[in-house]
C-alpha positions in Angstrom: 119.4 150.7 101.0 116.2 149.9 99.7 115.0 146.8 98.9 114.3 147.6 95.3 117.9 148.2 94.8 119.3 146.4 92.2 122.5 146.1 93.6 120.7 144.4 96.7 118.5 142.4 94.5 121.8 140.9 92.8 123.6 140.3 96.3 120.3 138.7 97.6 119.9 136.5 94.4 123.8 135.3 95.4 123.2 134.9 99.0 120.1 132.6 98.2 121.8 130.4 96.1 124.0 129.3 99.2 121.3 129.6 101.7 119.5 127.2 99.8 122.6 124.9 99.4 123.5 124.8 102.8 120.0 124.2 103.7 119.6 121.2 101.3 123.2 120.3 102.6 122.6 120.1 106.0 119.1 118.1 105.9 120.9 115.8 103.6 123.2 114.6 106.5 120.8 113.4 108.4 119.9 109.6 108.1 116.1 110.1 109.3 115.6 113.2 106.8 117.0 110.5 104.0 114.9 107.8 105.3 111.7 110.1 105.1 112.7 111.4 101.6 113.6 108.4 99.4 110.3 106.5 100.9 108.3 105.3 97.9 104.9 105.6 99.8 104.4 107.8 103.0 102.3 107.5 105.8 100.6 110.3 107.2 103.0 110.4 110.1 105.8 110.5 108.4 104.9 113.1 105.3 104.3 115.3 108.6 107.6 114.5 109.5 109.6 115.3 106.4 107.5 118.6 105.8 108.6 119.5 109.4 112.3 118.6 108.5 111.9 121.1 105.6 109.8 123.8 106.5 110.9 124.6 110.1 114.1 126.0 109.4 112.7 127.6 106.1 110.0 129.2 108.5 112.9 130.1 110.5 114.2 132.3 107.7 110.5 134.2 107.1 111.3 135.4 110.5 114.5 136.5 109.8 113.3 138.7 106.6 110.7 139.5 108.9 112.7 141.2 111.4 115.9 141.9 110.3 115.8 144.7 107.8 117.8 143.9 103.9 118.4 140.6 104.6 116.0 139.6 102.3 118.2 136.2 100.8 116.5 134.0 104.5 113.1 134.1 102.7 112.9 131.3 100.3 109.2 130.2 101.0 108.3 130.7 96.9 111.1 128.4 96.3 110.3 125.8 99.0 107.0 125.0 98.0 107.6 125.0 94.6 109.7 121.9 95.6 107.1 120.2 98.3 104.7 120.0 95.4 107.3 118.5 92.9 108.5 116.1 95.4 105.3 115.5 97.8 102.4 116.6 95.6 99.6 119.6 96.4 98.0 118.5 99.6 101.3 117.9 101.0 102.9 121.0 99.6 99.3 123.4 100.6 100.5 122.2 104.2 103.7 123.2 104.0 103.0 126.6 102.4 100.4 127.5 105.2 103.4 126.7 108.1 105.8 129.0 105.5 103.0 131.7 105.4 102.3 131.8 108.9 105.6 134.1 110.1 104.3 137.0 106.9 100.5 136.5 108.0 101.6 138.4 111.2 103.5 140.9 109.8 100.9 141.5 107.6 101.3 140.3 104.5 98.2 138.3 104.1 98.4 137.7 100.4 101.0 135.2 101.5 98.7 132.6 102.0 96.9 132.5 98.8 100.4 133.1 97.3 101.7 129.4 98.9 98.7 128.1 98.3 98.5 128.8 94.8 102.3 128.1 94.4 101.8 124.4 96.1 98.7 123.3 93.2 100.6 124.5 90.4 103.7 123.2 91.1 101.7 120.3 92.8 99.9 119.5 89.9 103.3 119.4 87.9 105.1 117.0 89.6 101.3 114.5 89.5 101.5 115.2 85.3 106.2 114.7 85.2 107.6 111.8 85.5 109.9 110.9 88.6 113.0 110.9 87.3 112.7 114.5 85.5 112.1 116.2 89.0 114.8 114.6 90.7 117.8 115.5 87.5 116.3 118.9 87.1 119.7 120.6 86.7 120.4 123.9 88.4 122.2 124.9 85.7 119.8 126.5 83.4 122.2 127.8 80.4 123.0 123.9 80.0 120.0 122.5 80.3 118.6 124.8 77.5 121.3 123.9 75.6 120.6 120.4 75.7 117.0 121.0 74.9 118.3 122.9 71.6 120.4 120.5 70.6 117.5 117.3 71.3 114.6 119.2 69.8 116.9 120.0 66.4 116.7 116.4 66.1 114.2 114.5 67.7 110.9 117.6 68.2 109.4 116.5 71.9 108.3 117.8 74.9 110.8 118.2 77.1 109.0 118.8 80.9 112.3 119.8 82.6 112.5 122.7 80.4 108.5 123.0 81.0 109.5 123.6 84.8 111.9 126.0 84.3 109.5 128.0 82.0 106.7 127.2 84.6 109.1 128.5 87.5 110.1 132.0 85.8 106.7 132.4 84.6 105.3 131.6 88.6 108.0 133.9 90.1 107.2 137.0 87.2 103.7 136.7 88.6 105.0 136.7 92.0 106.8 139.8 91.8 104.0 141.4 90.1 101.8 140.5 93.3 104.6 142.0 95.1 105.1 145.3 93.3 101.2 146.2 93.3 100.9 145.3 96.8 104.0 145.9 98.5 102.8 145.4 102.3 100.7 142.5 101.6 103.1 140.2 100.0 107.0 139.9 99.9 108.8 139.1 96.8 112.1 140.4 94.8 111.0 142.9 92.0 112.9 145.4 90.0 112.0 148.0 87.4 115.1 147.1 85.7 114.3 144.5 83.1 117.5 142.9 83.4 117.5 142.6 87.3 113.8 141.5 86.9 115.0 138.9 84.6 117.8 137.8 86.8 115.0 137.2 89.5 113.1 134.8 87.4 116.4 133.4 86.2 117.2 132.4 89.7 114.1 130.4 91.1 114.9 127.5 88.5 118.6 127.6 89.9 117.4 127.5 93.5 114.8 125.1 93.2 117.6 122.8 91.5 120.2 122.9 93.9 118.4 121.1 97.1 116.6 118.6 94.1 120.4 118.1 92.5 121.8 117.3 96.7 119.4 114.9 97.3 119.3 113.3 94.0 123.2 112.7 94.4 122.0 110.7 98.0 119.5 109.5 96.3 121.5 107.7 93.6 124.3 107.0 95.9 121.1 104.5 98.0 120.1 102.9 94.8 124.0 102.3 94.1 123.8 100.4 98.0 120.8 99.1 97.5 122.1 97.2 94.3 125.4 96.3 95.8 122.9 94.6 98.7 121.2 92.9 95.8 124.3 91.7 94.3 125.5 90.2 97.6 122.2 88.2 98.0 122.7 86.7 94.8 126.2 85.9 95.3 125.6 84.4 98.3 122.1 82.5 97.2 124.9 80.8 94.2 126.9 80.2 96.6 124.7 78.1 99.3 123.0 76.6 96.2 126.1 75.2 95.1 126.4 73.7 98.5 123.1 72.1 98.4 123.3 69.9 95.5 126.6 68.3 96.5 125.4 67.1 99.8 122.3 65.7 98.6 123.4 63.8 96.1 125.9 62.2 98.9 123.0 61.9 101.2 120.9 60.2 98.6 123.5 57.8 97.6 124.1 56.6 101.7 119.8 55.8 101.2 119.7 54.4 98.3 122.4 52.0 98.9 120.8 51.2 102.6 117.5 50.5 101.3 117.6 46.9 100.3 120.2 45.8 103.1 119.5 48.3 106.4 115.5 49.9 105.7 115.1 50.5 109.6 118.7 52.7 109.6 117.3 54.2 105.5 114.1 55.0 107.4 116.0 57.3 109.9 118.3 58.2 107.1 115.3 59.8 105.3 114.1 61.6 108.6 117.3 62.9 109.1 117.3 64.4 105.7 114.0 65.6 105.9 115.7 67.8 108.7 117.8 69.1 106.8 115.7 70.3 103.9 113.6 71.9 106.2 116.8 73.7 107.3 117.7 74.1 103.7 114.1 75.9 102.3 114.5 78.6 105.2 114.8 81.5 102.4 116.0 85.0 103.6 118.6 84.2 106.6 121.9 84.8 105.9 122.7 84.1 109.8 121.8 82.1 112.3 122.7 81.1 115.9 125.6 79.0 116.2 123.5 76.2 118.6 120.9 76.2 115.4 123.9 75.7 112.9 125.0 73.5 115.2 121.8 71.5 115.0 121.7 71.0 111.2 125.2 70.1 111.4 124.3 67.0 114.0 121.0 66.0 111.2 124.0 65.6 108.8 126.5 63.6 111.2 123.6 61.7 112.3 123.4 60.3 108.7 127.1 60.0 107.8 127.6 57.8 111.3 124.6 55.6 109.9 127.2 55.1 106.7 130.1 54.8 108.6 129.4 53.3 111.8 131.8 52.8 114.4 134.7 54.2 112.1 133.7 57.4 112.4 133.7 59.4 116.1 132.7 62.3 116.4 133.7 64.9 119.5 132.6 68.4 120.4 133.8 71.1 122.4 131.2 73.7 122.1 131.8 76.7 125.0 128.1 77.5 126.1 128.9 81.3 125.3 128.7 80.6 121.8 125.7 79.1 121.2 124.1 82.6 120.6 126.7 84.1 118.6 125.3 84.6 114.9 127.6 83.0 112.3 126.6 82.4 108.5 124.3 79.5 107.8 125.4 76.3 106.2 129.0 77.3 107.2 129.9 74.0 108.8 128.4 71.6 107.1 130.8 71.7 103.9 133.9 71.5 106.0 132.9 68.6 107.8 132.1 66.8 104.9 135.3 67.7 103.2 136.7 65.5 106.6 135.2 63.1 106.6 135.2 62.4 102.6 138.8 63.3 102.0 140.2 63.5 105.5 138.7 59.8 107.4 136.9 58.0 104.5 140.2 56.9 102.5 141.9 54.9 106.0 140.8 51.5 106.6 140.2 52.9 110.7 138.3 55.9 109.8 139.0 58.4 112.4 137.3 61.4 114.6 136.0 64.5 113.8 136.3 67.1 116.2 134.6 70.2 116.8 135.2 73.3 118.8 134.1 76.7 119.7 134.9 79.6 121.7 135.4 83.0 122.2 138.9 84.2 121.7 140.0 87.9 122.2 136.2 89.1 121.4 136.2 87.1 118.3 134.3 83.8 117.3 136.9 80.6 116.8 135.3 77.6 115.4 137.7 74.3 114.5 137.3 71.2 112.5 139.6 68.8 112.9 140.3 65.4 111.5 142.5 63.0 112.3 142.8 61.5 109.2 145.3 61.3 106.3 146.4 65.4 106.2 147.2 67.1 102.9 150.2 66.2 100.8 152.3 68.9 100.5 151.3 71.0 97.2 148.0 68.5 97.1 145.1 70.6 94.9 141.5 69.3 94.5 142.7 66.8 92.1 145.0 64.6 94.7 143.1 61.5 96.3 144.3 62.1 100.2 142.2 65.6 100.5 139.5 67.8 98.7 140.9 70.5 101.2 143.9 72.1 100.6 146.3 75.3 101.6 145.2 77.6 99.0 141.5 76.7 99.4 140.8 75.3 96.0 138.6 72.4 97.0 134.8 72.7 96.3 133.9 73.0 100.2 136.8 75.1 101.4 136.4 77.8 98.1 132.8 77.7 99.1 133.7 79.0 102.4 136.2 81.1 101.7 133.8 83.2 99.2 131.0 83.1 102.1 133.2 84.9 104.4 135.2 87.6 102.3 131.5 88.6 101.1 130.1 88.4 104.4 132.6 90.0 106.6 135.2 91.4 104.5 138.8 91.4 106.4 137.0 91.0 109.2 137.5 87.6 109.4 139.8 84.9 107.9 139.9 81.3 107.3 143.5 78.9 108.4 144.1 75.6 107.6 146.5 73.7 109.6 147.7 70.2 108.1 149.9 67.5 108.4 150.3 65.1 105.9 149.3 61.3 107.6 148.0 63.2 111.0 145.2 65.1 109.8 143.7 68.8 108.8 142.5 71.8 111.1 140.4 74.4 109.4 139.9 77.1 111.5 137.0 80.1 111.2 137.8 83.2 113.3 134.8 85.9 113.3 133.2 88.6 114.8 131.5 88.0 118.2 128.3 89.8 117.1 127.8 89.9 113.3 127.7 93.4 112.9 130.4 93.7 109.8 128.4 91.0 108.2 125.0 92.3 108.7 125.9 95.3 107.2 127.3 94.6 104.2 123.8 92.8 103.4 122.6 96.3 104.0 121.0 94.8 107.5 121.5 98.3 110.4 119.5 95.9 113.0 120.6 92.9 114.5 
């Protein structure tokens, strides 16, 4: 059958419309090939890199046309630099063409090169003059697109670039073919006496630069969609430890001002104290931190409640060693303590102890704070004076927590609260060991 046979011209057409989908298909998989592509600016390097991911296996399939006889459909090198230029521009896209030239060159078909080159500054140029977001939703579906055009243009008269691509694509590949049909051993491309097949030819460039632009848009997309879930996240969380901050330091600032006049040695210290702890508190940008640093901030805040209660409030830890490391979120302790000590030790005449404990528990993080003081009544809300904690976790400090984790880690961890009315309240925090659920749903793949 030869290769101006219309009937093979029509199969090839087919068969390149799926080798160009399973291409695009198969790149899209990998996560390095997405990384490369969805890059806003490139290095050197790594525009090297993604015009290797493309053209090597498109090379691949010069060779095949190459060598094996009628299977013409493996030779998609107009079509692949087309898209280099739209998506990488003409220097990058000139490079590409020359590797996509190189199997043809030695076969012969010299013209090949000046064909790529030519194909990468036009196309090149266009995607310089278009802007981003009309390459990446050019539509491989041609009938609708010109159908949408119509029905725009009746209305509102404009330029419409996506339709100035397709025009520019079946206008490139006509001229293509020409090359091709005056000199058939020096350049490779699908022509046809036939008007209609020749038409079909140009018809199907637009369609098979569209496909692998329409695959990785639909990746593309589905990153911004993570990338604005990730944002969202942030921002919840930011509210979140914002609404923490404010309630402790107006506490804080009340135990100074009201030790000023009567203890200015113990304000003094109170003040330094605090200072800590803003310096904890204007750390923007860390989500997590290591337990013994948590653990730190939490002793700056003790420091100053002991200073207000004295010797009524004691406070006990039984920290394992092999937690110290393990990343929880920050500012995670410090609202549960105070709910203790506030609404757990504060109302008896005695105070009481706080006690705290970690350790590692079936591979999972267990942190405790426990009070001895006067427990929840039962069916006590926010509103009852004997606790600001209660079972359903309505309190201020407790719902703060309770958010924290459910955006942090999901299911992957849980929050129990264990009390007895006139005996005291244990809030427990069970997590993972190594962050990993939480770092990812802030869209963080390294720890």
């Amino acid at each position: 059958m030869h290769k101006n046979d219309p009937k093979l011209i029509l199969i090839t057409l087919l068969v390149e419309l799926g080798v160009a989908a399973a291409v695009a298909s198969s790149l899209a998989r990998s996560t390095h090939f997405k990384r490369l592509l969805l890059l806003r600016e490139r290095s050197r390097r790594e525009t090297l890199q993604l015009l290797a991911w493309i053209c090597v296996p498109l090379m691949l399939g010069v060779m095949v046309r190459v060598r094996v006889p009628n299977f013409l459909a493996a030779d998609l090198s107009f079509e692949a630099t087309a898209v280099l230029g739209l998506l990488l521009g003409p220097a990058a896209a000139m490079v590409g063409g020359v590797v996509l030239a190189l199997p043809a060159m030695l076969h012969h078909e010299y013209l090949a090169l000046a064909a790529n080159l030519m194909i990468a500054l036009i196309f090149g140029a266009f995607g310089q003059f278009a802007e981003e977001d009309d390459i990446w939703s050019f539509s491989p579906l041609i009938d609708l697109s010109i159908y949408r055009w119509v029905r725009r243009t009746v209305t509102h008269p404009h330029l419409d670039r996506q339709i100035f691509l397709l025009v520019l694509l079946m206008a490139v590949q006509f001229g293509t073919s020409l090359l091709s049909h005056f000199y058939p051993r020096r350049y490779f491309e699908l022509y046809s006496d036939s008007w209609i097949v020749e038409l079909a030819i140009c018809a199907c460039a637009p369609v098979v630069v569209g496909i692998p632009l329409k695959i990785w848009n639909a990746v593309r997309i589905e990153q911004k969609l993570e990338e604005q879930g990730r944002l969202l996240l942030e921002a919840r969380l930011d509210a979140l430890q914002r609404q923490i901050n404010p309630h402790f330091l107006f506490n804080t600032l009340n135990s100074i001002a009201s030790l000023i006049r009567s203890k200015p040695e113990l304000a003094r210290e109170m003040i330094v104290k605090l200072g800590n702890i803003l310096r904890m508190l204007l750390r923007e940008g860390e989500a997590f931190v290591a337990l013994g640093e948590e653990l730190t901030f939490t002793d700056d805040y003790l420091d100053i409640e002991v200073v207000r209660f004295g010797e009524k409030l004691r406070v006990v830890k039984e920290i394992a060693a092999d937690t110290l490391d393990v990343v929880v979120p920050s500012m995670l302790l410090q609202p549960l303590i105070e709910n203790s000590i506030k609404h757990g030790l504060e109302p008896r005449i005695s105070g009481g102890t706080v006690t705290l404990r970690s350790r590692i528990e079936h591979g999972r993080l267990v942190i405790e704070i426990e009070d001895d003081g006067v427990g929840i009544e039962p069916g006590g809300g926010i509103a009852a004076p004997v606790s600001g904690i209660v079972r359903e976790g309505s309190g201020i400090g407790m719902k703060n927590v309770r958010e924290r984790m459910q955006v942090l880690y999901g299911g992957a961890a849980h929050v129990e609260i264990v009390s007895r009315p006139g005996r005291g309240t244990k809030v427990r925090l069970v997590m993972p060991v190594d962050g990993v659920e939480g770092r990812e749903r802030l869209g963080e793949f390294a720890r």
